[in-house]
C-alpha positions as CSV (number, residue, x, y, z in Angstrom):
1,X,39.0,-16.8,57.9
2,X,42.0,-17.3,60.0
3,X,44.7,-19.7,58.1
4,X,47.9,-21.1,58.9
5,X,50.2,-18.2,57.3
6,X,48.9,-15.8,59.8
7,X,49.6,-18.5,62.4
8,X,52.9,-19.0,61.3
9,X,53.5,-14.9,61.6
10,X,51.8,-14.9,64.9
11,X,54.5,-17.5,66.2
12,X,57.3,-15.9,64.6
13,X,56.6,-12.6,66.0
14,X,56.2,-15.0,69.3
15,X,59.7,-16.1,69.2
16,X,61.3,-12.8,68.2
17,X,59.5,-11.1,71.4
18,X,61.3,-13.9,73.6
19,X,64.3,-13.4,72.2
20,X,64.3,-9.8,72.6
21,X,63.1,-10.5,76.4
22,X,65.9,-13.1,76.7
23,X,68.5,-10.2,75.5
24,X,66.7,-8.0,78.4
25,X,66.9,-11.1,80.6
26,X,70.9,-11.5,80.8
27,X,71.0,-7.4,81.5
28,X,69.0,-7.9,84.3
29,X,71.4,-10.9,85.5
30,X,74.2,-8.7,85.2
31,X,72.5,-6.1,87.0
32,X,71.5,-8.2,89.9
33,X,75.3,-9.5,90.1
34,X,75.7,-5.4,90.3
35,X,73.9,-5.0,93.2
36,X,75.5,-7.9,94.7
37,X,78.8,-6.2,95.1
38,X,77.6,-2.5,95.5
39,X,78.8,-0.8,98.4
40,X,76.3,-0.8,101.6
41,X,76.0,2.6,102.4
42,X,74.3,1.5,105.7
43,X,77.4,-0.8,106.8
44,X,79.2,1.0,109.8
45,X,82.6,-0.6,108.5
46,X,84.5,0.7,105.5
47,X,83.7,-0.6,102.9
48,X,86.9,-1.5,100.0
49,X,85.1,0.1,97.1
50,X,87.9,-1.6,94.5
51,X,87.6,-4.7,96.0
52,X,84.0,-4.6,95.4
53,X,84.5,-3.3,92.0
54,X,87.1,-6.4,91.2
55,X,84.8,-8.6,92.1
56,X,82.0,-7.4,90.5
57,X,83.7,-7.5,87.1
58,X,84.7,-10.9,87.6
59,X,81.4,-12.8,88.5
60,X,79.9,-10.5,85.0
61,X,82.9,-12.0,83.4
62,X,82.5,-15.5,84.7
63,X,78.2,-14.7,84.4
64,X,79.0,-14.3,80.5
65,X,81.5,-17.1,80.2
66,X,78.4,-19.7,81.5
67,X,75.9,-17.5,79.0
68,X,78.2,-18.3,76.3
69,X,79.5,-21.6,76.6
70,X,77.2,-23.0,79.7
71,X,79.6,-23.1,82.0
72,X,82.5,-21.1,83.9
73,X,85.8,-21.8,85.4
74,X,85.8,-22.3,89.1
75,X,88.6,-22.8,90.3
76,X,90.7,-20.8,92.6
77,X,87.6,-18.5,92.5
78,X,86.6,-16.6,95.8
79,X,83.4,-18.2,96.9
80,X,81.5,-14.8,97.6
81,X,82.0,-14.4,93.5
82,X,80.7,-18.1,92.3
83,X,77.6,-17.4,94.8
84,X,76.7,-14.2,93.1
85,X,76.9,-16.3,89.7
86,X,75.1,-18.9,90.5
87,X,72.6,-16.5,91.8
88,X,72.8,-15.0,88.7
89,X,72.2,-17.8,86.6
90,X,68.9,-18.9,89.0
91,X,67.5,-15.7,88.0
92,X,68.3,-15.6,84.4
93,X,66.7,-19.0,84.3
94,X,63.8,-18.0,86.1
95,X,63.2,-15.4,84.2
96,X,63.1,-16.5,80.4
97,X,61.1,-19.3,82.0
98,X,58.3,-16.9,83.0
99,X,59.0,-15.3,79.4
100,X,58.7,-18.3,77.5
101,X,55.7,-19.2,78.7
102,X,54.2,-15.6,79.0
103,X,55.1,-14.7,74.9
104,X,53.4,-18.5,74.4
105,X,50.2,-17.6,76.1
106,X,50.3,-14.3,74.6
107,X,50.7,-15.3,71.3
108,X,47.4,-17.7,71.6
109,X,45.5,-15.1,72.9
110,X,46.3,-12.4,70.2
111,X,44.8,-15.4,68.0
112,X,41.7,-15.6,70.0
113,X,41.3,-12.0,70.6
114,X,41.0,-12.0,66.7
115,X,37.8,-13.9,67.4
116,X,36.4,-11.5,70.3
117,X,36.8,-8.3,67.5
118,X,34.8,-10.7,64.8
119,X,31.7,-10.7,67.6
120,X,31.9,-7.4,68.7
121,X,32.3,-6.1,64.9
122,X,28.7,-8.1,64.7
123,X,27.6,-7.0,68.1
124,X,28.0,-3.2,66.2
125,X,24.3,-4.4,64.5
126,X,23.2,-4.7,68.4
127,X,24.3,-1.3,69.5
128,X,22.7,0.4,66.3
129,X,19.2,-1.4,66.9
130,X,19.3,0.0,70.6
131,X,20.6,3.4,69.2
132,X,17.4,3.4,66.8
133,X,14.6,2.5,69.3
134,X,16.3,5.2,71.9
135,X,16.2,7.3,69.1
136,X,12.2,6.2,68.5
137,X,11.5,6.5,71.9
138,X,12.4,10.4,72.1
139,X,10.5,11.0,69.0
140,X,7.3,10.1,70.7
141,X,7.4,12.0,73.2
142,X,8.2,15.1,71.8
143,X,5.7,17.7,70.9
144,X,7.4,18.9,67.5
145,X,7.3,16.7,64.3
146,X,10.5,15.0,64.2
147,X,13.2,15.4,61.4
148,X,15.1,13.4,59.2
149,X,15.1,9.9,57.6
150,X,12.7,7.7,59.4
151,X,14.9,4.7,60.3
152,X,12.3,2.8,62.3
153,X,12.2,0.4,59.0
154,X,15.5,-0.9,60.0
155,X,14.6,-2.8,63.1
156,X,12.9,-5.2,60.9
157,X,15.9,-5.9,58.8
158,X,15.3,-10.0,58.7
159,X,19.0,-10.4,58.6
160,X,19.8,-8.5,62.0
161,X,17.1,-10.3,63.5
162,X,18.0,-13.6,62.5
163,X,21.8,-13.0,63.5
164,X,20.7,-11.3,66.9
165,X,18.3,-13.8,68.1
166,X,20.8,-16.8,66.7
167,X,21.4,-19.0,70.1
168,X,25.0,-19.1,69.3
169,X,25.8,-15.1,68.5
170,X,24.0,-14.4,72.2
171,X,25.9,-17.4,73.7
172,X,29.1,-16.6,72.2
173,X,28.5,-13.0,73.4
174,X,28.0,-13.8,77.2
175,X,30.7,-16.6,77.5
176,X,32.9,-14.1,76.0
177,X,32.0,-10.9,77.6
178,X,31.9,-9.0,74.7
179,X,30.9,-5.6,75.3
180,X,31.4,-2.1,73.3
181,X,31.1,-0.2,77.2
182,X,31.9,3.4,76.9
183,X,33.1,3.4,73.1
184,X,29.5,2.7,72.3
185,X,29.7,6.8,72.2
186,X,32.1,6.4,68.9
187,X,29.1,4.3,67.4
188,X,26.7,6.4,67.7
189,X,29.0,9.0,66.4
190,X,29.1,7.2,63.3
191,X,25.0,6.7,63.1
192,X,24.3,9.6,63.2
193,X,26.7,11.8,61.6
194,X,27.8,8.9,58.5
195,X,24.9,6.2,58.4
196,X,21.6,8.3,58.8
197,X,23.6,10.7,55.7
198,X,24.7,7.3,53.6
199,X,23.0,7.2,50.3
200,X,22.2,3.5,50.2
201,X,21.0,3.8,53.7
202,X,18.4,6.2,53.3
203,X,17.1,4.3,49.6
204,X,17.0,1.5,51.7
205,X,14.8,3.1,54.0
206,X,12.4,4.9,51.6
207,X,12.0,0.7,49.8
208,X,8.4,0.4,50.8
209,X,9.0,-3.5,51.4
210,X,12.7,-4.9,51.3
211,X,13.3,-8.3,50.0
212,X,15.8,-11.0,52.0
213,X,18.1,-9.8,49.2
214,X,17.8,-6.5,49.9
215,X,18.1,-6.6,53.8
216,X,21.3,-8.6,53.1
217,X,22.4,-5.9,50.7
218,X,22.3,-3.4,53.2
219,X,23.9,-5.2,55.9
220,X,27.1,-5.9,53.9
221,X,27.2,-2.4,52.7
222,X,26.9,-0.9,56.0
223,X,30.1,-3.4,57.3
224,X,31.7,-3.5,53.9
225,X,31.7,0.7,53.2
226,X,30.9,2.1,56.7
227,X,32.2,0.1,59.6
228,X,35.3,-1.0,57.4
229,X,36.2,2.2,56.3
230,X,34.9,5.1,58.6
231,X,38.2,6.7,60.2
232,X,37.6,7.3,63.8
233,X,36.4,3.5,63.8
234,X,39.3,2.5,62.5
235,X,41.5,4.1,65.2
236,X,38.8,3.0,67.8
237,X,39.8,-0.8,66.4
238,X,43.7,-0.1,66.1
239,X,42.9,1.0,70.1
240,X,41.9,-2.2,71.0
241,X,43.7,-4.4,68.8
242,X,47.6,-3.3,68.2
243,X,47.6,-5.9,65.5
244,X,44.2,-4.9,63.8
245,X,46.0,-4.2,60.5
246,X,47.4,-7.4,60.0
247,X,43.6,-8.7,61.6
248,X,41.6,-6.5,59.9
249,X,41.4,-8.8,56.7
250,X,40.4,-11.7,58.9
251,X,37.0,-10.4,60.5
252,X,36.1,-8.9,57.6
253,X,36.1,-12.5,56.0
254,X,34.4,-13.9,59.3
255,X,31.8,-10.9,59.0
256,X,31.5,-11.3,55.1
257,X,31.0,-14.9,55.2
258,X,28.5,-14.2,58.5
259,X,26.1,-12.0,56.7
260,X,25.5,-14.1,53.6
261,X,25.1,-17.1,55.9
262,X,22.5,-15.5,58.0
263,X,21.0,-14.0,54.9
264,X,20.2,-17.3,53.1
265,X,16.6,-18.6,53.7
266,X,17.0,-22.2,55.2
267,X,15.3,-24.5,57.8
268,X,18.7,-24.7,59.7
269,X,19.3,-22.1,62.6
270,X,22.7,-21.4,61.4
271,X,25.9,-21.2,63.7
272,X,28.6,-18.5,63.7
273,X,31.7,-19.4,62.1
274,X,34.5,-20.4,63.9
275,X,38.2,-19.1,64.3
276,X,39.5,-21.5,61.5
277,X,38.2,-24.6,59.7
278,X,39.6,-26.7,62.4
279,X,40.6,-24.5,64.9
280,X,41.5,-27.5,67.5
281,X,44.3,-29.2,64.7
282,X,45.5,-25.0,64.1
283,X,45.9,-24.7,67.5
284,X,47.6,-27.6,68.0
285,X,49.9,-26.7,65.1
286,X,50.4,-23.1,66.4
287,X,51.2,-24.2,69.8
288,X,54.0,-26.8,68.9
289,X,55.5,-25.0,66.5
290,X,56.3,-22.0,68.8
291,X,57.4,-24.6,71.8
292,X,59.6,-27.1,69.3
293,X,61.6,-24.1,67.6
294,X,62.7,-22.6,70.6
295,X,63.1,-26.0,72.3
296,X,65.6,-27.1,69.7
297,X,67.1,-23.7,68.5
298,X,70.9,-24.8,69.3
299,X,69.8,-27.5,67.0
300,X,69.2,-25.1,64.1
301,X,71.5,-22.5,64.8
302,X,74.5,-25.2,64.3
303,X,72.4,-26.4,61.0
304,X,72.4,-22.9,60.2
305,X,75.5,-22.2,60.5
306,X,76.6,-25.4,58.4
307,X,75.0,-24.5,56.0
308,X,75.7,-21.2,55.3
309,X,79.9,-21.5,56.0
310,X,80.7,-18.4,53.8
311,X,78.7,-16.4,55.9
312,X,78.8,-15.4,59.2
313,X,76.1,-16.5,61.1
314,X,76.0,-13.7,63.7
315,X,75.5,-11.3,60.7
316,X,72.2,-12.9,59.0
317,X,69.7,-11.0,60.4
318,X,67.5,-12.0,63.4
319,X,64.0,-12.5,61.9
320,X,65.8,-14.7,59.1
321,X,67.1,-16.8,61.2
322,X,64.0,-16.9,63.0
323,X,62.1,-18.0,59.5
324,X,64.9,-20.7,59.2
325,X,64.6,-22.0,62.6
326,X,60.3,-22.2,61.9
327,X,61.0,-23.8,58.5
328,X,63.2,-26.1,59.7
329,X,61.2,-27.6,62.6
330,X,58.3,-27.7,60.5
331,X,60.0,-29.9,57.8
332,X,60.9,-32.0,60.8
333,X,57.9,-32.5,63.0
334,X,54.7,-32.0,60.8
335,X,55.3,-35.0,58.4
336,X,51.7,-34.0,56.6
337,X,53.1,-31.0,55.6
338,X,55.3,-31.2,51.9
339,X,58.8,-29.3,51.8
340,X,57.8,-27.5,48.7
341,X,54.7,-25.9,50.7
342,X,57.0,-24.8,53.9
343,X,59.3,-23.1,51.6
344,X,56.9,-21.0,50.1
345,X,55.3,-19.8,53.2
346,X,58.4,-19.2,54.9
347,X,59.6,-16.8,51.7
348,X,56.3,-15.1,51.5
349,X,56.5,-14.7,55.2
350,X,60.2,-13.1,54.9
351,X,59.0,-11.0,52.1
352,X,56.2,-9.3,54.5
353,X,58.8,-8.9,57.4
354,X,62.4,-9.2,56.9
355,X,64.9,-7.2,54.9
356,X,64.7,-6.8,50.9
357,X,67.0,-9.5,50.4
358,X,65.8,-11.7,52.9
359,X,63.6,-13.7,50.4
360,X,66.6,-15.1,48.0
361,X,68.8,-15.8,51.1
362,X,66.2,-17.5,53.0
363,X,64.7,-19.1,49.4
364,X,68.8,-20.4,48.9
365,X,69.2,-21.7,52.0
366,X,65.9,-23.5,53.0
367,X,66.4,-25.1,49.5
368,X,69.8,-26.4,49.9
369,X,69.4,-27.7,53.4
370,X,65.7,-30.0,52.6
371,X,67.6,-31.7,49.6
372,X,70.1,-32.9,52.1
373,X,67.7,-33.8,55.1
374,X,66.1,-35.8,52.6
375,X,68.3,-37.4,51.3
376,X,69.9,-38.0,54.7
377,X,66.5,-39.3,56.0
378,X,66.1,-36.8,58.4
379,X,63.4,-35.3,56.3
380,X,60.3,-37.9,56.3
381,X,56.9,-36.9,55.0
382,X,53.4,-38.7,54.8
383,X,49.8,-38.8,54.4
384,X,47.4,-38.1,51.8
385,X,49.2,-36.8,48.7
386,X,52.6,-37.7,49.5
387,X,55.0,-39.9,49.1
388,X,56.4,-41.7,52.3
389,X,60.2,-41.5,52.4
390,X,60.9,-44.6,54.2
């Protein structure tokens, strides 16, 4: 199931995206104070191309000065130049705005969408029930004795039947849309050229009356060593999910834990799974994190910076000082959380995605700066298992 590393990765990839867009932002500011000054080719006066070009440099100059510092000199400035900056700066504001708040919304979705591949992987059982009785259909009405296994023992698999008639797989399927369309064609691809051939399949089918155990059996074998594992699947799911590497481990927990579920005998309907354990206080957590580090990343760049004053800060690389800013805010706002268990994540997570010596420079520094935010007070943690540093 979905846990809060992978949350923590999903946010960090977030915030890198936005700073990335931000970088793409301020070109675009530039650009826009470019076109500002550019000649009008349709003017029927002359226009003073050097002039133009003067001023142009300028308001980028002055643009850059308010980048850097938030604010530029205006004084004995021509007015037509502090108009295009301002204009400038409108934009660039604007625009990593709209780019905050499209990389936040993105980010929760690429979560959720983890969710929509768990029900279609299931809805995979759907498609090769329908595939079978089209398949059963032809057979009767042919005049020739038909070939090959006979898989018509598979639409009674109890398992199938109990997950496809569950009320919340078929509600979760409509409210979602989930739909395999036209790449039901790569599914039945896979029936009949892998599953109809599969060894376990076919003993299956020649079992003259399955147990529970053994319809279960078959069900986990066909997700675990076919759907899983066959190739063009695999690129059919990398298609629709850019992600589905990193993913792939979740819904095949989701579908794991899904099948023995439905495969255990009990009064109970059972219910699918959710995203998380407690997806509400994950999201919740997913959500602020993303918004509080960037809201206070001048913050934690000058803590940064503090602490590491034998090295430059403009030379630690980007997605380590992305794991410091997320480490740091987390330490700060999510007092249920301990230090130790912040640190770790954050140098597991810098060992997956940040350069080979990112994990004793981030380890070093994440160290140093919690002793002395604790022991400055700034640092307060509580709740179950924890001391309360009052």
């Amino acid at each position: 199931m979905l846990n809060r590393r992978t949350l923590r990765i999903k946010a960090m990839q977030a915030i890198y995206a936005y700073q990335q867009a931000k970088g793409s932002d301020y070109l675009l500011a530039l650009d826009q104070i470019s076109e500002d000054f550019a000649p009008d080719l349709n003017s029927m006066e002359v226009q003073d191309k050097k002039l133009l070009e003067g001023k142009k440099q300028i308001a980028q100059l002055l643009f850059k000065e308010w980048y850097e510092t938030d604010q530029f000199e205006t004084e004995e400035t021509d007015k037509e130049i502090i108009d295009a900056v301002n204009r400038a700066i409108a934009y660039y504001k604007n625009l990593i705005k709209k780019d905050y708040k499209h990389y936040g919304n993105l980010m929760l979705n690429a979560v959720e969408r983890i969710y929509d591949h768990y029900l279609g992987t299931l809805q995979i059982l759907e498609v090769l029930m329908s595939l079978i009785e089209e398949e059963e259909e032809k057979k009767e009405k042919r005049f020739t004795a038909a070939t090959g296994p006979d898989v018509k023992k598979f639409l009674n698999n109890r398992v199938v039947h109990r997950l496809l008639n569950n009320e919340s797989y078929k509600q979760n399927i409509i409210r979602r849309n989930i739909s395999w369309g036209s790449d039901i064609s790569e599914i039945r691809s896979v029936y009949r050229n892998v599953l109809k051939q599969d060894e376990a399949f076919l003993s299956y089918l020649a079992t003259p009356n399955p147990t529970p155990e053994e319809d279960a059996e078959i069900v986990k074998h066909i997700f675990k060593n076919i759907i899983f594992k066959e190739k063009n699947l695999q690129s059919l799911f990398e298609e629709q999910d850019l992600n589905w590497i990193e993913n792939k481990t979740i819904v095949k927990s989701l579908v794991n834990k899904t099948i023995k579920t439905f495969g255990e005998e009990t009064e109970e309907e059972p219910v699918l799974l959710d995203l998380s354990a407690n997806w509400e206080d994950d999201k919740a957590f997913f959500e602020e994190l993303y918004h509080q580090t960037l809201q206070d990343d001048e913050k934690y760049e000058a803590m940064i910076a503090a602490s590491v004053k034998n090295w430059d800060v403009e030379r630690v690389a980007i997605l380590d000082k992305i794991i410091l800013k997320m480490a740091l805010c987390e330490m700060h706002i999510f007092r249920s959380i301990p230090v130790k268990v912040t640190i770790n994540e954050y140098i597991e997570i810098s060992k997956l995605y940040s350069t080979p010596k990112s994990k004793q420079f981030v380890n070093g520094v994440l160290d140093k700066m919690a002793q002395e935010l604790t022991s400055k007070g700034d640092i307060r943690k509580s709740g179950r298992g924890l001391i309360d540093n009052k």
